[in-house]
C-alpha positions in Angstrom: -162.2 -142.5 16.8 -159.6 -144.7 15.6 -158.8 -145.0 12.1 -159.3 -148.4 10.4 -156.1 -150.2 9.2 -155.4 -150.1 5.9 -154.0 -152.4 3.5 -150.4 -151.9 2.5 -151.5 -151.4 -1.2 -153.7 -148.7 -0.6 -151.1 -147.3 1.4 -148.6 -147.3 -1.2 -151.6 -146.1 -3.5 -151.9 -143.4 -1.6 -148.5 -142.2 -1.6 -148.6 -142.1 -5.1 -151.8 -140.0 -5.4 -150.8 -136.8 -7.4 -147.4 -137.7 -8.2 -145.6 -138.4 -11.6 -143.2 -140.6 -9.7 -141.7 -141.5 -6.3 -138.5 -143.3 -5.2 -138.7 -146.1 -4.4 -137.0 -145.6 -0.8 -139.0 -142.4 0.0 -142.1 -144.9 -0.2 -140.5 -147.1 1.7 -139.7 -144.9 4.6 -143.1 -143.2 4.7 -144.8 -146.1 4.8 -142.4 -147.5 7.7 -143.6 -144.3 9.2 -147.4 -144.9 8.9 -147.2 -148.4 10.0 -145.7 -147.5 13.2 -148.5 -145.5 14.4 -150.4 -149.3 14.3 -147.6 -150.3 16.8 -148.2 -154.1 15.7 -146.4 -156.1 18.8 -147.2 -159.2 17.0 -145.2 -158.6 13.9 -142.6 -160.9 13.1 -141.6 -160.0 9.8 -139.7 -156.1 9.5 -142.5 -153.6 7.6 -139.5 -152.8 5.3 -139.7 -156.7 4.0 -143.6 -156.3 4.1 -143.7 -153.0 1.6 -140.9 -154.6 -0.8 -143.1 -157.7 -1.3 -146.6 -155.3 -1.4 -144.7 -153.2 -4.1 -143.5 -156.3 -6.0 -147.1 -157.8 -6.0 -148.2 -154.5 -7.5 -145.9 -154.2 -9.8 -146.4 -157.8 -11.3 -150.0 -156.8 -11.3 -149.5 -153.4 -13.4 -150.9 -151.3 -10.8 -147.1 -149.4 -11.0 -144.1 -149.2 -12.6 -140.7 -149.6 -11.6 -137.9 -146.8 -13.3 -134.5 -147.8 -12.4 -131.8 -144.9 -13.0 -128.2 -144.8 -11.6 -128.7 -143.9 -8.4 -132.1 -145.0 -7.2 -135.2 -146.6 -8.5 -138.6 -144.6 -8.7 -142.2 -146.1 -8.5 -145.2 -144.4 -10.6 -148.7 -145.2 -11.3 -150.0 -147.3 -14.1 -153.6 -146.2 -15.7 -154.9 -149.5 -13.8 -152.8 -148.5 -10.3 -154.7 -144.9 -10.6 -158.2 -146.3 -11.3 -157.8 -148.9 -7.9 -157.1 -145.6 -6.2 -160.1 -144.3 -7.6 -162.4 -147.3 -6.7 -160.9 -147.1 -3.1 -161.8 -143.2 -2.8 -165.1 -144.0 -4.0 -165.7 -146.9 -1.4 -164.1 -144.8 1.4 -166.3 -143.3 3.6 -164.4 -140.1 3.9 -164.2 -139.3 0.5 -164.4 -135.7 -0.2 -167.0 -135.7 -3.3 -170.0 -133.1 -2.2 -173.3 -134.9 -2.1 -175.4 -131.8 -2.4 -176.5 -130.6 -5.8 -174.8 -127.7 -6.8 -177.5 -126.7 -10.0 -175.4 -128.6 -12.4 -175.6 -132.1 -14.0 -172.9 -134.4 -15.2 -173.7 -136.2 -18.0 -171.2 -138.9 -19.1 -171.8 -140.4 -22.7 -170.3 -143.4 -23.4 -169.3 -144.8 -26.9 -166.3 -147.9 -26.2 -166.0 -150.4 -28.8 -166.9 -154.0 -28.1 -163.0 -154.6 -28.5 -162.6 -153.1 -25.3 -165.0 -155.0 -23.2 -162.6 -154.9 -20.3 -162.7 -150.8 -20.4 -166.6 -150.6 -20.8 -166.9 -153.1 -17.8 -164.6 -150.9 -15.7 -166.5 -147.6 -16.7 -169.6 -149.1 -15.9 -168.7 -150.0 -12.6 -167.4 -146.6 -11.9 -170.2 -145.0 -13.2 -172.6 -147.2 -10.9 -170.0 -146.3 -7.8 -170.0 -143.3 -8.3 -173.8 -142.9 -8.3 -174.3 -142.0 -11.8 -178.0 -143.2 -13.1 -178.3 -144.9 -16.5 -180.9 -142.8 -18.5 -179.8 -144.5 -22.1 -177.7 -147.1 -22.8 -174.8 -145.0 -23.3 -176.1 -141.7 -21.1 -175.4 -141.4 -17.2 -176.3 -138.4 -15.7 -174.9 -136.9 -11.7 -176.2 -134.3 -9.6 -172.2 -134.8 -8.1 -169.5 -132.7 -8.6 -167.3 -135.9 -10.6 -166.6 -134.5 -14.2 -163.2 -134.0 -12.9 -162.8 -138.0 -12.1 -164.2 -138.9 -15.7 -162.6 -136.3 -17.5 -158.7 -138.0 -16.4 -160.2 -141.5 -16.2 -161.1 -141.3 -19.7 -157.6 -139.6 -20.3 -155.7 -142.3 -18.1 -157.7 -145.2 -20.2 -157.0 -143.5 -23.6 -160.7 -143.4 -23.7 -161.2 -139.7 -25.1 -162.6 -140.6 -28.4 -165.1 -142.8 -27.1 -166.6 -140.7 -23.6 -168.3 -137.2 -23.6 -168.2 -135.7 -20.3 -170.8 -132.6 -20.3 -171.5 -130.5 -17.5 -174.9 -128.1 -17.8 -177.7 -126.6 -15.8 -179.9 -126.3 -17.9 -182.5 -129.6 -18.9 -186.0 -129.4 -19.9 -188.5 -129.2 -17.1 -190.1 -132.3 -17.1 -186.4 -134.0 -17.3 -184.9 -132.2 -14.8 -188.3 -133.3 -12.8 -187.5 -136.8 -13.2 -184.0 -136.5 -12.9 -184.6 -134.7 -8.8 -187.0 -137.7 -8.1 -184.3 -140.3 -9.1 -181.8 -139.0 -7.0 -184.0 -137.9 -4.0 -185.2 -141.9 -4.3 -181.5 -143.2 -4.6 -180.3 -141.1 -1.1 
């Protein structure tokens, strides 16, 4: 099965993923790389042009920075650059996230001040993507494995003050009940 073509962003997101910092012309080449296995006859502007442009967009757009030293110039993540890589592991449909329960719940409390409207719309979203039900207005609870994903989303956001991220296996019956018939409903 071939693989769908991605966008140069997620690309370059990608070769970010895990890293404090890249240079600038490592990115460069391994994208060049990747976008010859698509082979496009009908290109008529070089990739090397293409990922400059992509990485300029992207850094106007904060989703990375730009380090310059001496010798070379180095690309990182911002906090908004890691949580579009989020969103587009989420929406993938290869995404590695185990969608059998495991006997623990992940309960994600939520506290943001109305300051930060931005943030609580962006959690919320995640939250909903990720296939975390509402219980309270500031309770979502998982059968999923994604503490992890909250725990250095809320550190990436500077957020720790104001989410909880509890993991347990142990809710009252009748909870725990409801909790098997909201998921069993949403699969």
């Amino acid at each position: 099965m071939k693989q769908a073509k991605k966008s140069l962003q997620e690309l370059i997101l990608g070769a970010l993923a895990r890293k404090k910092a890249k240079k600038q012309s490592d990115i460069i080449h391994d994208i060049e790389t990747i976008l010859e296995k698509y082979d496009d006859e009908d290109r008529k502007v070089k990739p090397k042009y293409l990922i400059n442009r992509a990485l300029k967009k992207m850094i106007d757009d904060d989703m990375v920075a730009k380090h310059e030293t001496e010798h070379s110039s180095f690309i990182s993540l911002t906090s908004s650059g890691r949580q579009r890589l989020r969103n587009i592991k989420l929406n993938s449909d290869s995404h590695l996230v185990s969608t059998t329960w495991d006997g623990y719940w992940r309960m994600v409390i939520v506290d943001i001040p109305e300051s930060r409207k931005k943030d609580q719309d962006a959690i919320r979203y995640i939250l909903k993507k990720a296939q975390f039900v509402q219980i309270k207005s500031s309770i979502w609870i998982s059968p999923y494995p994604l503490e992890h994903m909250m725990i250095n989303m809320k550190q990436d956001m500077d957020l720790d003050e104001s989410i909880l991220v509890l993991v347990t296996d142990k809710l009252d019956h009748a909870s725990e009940k409801l909790m098997m018939e909201k998921f069993s409903e949403s699969q």
